[in-house]
C-alpha positions in Angstrom: 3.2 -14.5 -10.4 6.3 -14.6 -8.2 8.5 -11.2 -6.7 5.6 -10.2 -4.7 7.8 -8.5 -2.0 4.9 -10.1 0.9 3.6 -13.1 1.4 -0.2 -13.6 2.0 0.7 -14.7 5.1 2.8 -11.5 5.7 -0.5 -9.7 4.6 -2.5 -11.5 6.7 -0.4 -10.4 10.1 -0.6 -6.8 8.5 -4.3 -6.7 8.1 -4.6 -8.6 11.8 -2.1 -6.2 13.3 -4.3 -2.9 12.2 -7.9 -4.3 12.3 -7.8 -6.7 15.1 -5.8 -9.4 17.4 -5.5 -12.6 15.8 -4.9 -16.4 16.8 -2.7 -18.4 15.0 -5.6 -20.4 13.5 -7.8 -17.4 12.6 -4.4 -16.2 10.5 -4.4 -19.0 8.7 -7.9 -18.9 7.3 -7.5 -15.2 6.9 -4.4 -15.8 5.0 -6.5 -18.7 3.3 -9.1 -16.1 1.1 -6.5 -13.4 0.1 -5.6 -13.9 -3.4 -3.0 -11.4 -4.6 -3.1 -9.5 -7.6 -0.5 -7.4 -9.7 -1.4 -4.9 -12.3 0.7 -2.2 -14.3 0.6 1.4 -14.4 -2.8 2.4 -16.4 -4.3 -0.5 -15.9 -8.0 -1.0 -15.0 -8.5 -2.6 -11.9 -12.6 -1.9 -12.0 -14.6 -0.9 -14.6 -18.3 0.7 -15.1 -20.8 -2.1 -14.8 -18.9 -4.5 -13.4 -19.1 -5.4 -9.8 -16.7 -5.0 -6.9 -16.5 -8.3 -4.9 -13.4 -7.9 -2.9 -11.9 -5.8 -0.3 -8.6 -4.9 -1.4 -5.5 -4.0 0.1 -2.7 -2.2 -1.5 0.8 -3.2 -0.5 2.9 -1.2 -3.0 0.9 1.2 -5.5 -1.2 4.2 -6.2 -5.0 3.7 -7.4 -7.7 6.2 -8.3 -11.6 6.0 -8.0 -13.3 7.8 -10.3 -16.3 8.4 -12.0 -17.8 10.7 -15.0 -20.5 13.4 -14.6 -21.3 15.5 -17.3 -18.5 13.9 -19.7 -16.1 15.1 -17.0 -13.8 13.1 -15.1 -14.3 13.1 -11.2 -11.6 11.4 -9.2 -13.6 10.0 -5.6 -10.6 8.7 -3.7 -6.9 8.0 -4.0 -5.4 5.1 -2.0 -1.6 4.6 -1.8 0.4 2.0 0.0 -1.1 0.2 3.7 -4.8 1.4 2.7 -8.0 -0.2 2.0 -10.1 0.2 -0.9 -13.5 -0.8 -2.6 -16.8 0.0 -4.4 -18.8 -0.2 -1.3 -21.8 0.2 -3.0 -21.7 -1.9 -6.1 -19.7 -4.3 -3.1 -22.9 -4.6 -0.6 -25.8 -4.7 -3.1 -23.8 -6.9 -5.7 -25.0 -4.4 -8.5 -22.9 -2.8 -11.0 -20.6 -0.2 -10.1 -20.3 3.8 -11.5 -17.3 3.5 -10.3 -14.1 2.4 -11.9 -10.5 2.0 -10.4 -7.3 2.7 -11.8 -3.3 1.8 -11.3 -1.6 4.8 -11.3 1.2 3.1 -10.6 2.3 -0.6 -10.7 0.6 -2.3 -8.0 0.5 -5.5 -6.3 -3.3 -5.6 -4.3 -4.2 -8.4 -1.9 -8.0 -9.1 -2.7 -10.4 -10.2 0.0 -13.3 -11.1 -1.3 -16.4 -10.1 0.1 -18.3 -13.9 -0.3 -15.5 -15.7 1.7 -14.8 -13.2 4.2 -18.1 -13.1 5.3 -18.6 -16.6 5.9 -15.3 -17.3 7.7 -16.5 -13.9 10.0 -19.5 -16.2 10.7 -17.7 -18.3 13.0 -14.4 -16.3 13.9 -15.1 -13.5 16.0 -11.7 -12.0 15.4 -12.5 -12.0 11.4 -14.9 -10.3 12.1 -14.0 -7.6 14.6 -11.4 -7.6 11.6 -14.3 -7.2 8.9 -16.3 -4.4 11.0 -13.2 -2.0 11.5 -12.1 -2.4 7.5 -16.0 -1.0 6.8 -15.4 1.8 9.6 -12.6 3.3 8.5 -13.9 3.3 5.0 -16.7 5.1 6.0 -15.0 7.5 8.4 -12.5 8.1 4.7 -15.4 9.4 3.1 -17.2 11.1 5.4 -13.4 13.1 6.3 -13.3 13.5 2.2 -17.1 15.1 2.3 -16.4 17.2 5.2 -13.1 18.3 3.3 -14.7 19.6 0.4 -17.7 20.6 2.1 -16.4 22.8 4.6 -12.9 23.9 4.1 -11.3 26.9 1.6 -9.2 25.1 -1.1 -5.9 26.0 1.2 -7.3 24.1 4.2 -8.5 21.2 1.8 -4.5 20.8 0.8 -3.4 21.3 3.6 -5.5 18.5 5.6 -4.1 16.1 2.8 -0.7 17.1 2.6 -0.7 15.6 6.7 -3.6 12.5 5.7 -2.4 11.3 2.7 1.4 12.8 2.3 2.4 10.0 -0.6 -0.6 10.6 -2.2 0.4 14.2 -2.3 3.6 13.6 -3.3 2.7 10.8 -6.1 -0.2 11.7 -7.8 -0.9 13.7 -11.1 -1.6 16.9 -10.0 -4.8 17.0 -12.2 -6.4 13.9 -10.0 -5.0 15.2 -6.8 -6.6 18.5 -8.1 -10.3 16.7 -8.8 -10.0 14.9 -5.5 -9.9 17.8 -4.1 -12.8 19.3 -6.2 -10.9 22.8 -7.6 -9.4 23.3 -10.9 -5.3 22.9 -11.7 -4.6 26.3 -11.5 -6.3 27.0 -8.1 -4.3 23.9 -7.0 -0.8 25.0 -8.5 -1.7 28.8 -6.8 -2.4 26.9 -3.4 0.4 24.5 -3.9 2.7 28.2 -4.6 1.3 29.6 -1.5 2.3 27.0 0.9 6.0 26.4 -0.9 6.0 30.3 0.0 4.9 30.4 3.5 
């Protein structure tokens, strides 16, 4: 399990340095719970029916949530490099998830799981600051994603994540980027020939 570029304790400072100030102890038992996790391109990271107990953080890598309606598949979110992701769901009721999760890339993820972060929160203040603004900006990530596809014409929708999400853009099948985005291919290759245009 070696060549992870990062340490946990690198990881740890990361996490502290966009969620919340840290002490030196606190860092230690946040670097204490992360366990880190590799996985190839392809490769399931969560599947229907199981259960999402961690937080995750990818450090290098592309992963896709997705689910099927209707024997179709419909990709939910696409996290690349520095973002958080989870089931939060399956993660807060501890009930099977719909969703699964994906490597679209090879990917090394730092897990927190849920169980151990939320004890040490119970008694570091910090964690838990830490905790609360992971679950905000997860929640403000889908609520920007609804509002995307809710509101906006398919060029608006690209454009918003051509400036959010410019790796994912620029790493993703088209076809996922496309469902993401909830239009077919060719309106996204017509969109995608507009902007290249103007």
């Amino acid at each position: 399990m070696k060549d992870y570029h990062n340490t946990t304790r690198d990881i740890a400072r990361e996490l502290a340095r966009k969620y919340s100030t840290m002490t030196h102890d606190e860092l230690d038992i946040l670097e204490s719970i992360i366990v880190p996790k590799k996985y190839a391109k392809g490769e399931m990271i969560l599947r229907e029916g199981e259960t999402c107990e961690d937080i995750s953080y990818i450090d290098r890598g592309l992963v896709r949530q997705f689910y099927f309606k209707n024997d179709k598949e419909l990709t939910e979110h696409i996290g690349s490099d520095g973002e958080i992701f989870m089931c939060i769901e399956s993660l807060f009721r501890e009930e099977p998830t719909h969703l699964q999760v994906e490597a679209l890339e090879p990917c090394i993820i730092y897990c927190l799981p849920k169980r151990r972060l939320e004890q040490v929160a119970l008694h570091n203040v910090n964690i838990q600051i830490l905790y609360r603004k992971i679950l905000e900006e997860s929640l403000i990530i889908s609520q920007v994603h609804a509002d995307l596809v809710r509101f906006e014409s398919a060029q608006s929708r690209y454009q918003k994540l051509c400036k959010l999400k410019p790796q994912v853009v620029l790493r993703a099948p088209l076809v996922y980027i496309a469902s993401y985005l909830q239009m077919t291919p060719e309106t996204l290759s017509r969109v995608r020939a507009q902007k290249s245009e103007g």
